[in-house]
C-alpha positions in Angstrom: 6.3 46.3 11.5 7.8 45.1 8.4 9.4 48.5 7.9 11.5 47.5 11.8 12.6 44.4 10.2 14.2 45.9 7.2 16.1 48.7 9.2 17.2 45.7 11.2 18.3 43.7 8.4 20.6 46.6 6.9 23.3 46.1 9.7 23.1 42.2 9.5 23.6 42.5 5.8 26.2 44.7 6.1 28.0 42.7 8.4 27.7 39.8 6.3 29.3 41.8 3.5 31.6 43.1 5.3 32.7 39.5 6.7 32.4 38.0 3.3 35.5 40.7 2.3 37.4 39.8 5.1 37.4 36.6 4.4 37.9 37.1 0.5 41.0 39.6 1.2 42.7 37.0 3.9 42.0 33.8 2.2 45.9 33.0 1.8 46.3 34.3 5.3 44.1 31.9 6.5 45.8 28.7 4.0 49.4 29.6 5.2 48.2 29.8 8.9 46.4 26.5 8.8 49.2 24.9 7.1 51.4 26.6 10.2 49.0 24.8 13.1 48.9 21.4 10.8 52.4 21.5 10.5 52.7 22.0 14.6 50.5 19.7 15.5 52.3 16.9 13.9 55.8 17.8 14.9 54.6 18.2 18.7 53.0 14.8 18.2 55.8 12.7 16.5 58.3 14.5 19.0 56.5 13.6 22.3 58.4 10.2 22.5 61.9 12.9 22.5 60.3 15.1 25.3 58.0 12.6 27.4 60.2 9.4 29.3 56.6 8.3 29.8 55.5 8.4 26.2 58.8 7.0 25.3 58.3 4.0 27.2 54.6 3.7 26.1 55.9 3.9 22.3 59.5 2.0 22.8 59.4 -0.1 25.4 60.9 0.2 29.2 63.8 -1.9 27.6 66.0 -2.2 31.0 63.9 -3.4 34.3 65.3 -4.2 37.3 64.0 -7.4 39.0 63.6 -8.1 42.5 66.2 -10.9 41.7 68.5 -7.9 40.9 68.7 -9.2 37.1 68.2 -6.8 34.7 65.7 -8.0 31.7 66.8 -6.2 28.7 64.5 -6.1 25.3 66.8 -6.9 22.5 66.6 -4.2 18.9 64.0 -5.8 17.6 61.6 -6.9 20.6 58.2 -5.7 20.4 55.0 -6.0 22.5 54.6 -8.1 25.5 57.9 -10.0 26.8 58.3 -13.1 29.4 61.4 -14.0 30.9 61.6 -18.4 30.7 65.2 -18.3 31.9 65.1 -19.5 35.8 66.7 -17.4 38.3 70.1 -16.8 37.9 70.5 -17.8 34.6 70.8 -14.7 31.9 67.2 -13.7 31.0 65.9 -15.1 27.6 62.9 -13.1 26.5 60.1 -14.8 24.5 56.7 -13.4 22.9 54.0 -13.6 25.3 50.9 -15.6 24.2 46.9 -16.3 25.9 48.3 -19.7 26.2 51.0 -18.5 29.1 49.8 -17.2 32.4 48.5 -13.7 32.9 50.7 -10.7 31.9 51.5 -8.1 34.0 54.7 -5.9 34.8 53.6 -4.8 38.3 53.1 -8.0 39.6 55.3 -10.3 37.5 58.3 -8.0 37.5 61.2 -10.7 37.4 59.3 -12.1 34.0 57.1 -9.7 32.1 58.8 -6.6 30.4 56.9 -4.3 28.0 59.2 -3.5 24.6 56.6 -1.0 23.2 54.9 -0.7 19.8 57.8 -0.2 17.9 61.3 -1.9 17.9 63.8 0.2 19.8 66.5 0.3 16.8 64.3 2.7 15.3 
C-alpha cells in the first residue's frame, strides 16, 4: 500500500518540478504581461468618460438640459454636484448648490430646477 502511494507521488512531484521551471524560465514573461493588463485596465477605465455619453454625464455633469419651460439650464466651468435653478420662469437660469435645507432633489421630476454637473468640473 505504501509502495501505491509512492509510484503515485512520482508524477505529482514531477509535475511540480516541472511547473516550478516553467515558472522560473517565464518569470519576466509573466512581469511584462501583468504590467501589459495593469496598464489596460487603467487606460480603459480613465477613457470610459471619452467612449460612454452615459459615463460622461455620470462623471461631468449633463451640463445643457432642456426644461419643459424650453430654457436651457447650463452648468457653468466650474459647477459641481447637485444644481437648483432660483431664477423664476423666464428669467435666465441662476444655478446655486443644492443643500438638505432646500426641497428634495431630483432631475426627473424637478426638471425646470435641478441639473446634475457631475463629480468633476467640466473645464477639466
Amino acid at each position: 500500500n505504501r509502495r501505491e502511494l509512492l509510484v503515485l507521488g512520482d508524477p505529482l512531484k514531477k509535475a511540480k518540478d516541472d511547473l516550478d521551471k516553467f515558472k522560473t524560465g517565464h518569470v519576466e514573461f509573466y512581469s511584462n504581461a501583468a504590467l501589459a493588463l495593469s496598464v489596460g485596465f487603467w487606460v480603459a477605465l480613465f477613457s470610459m468618460p471619452s467612449y460612454s455619453p452615459l459615463v460622461h454625464d455620470f462623471v461631468f455633469g449633463a451640463h445643457v438640459t432642456n426644461s419643459t419651460a424650453n430654457v436651457d439650464i447650463s452648468c457653468g466651468a466650474e459647477d459641481i454636484g447637485k444644481q437648483r435653478n432660483i431664477a423664476p420662469y423666464p428669467e435666465p437660469p441662476v444655478l446655486v448648490d443644492w443643500n438638505k435645507t432646500m426641497p428634495a432633489w431630483s432631475t426627473s421630476s424637478n426638471p425646470d430646477t435641478d441639473i446634475w454637473c457631475g463629480y468633476l468640473p467640466s473645464k477639466f
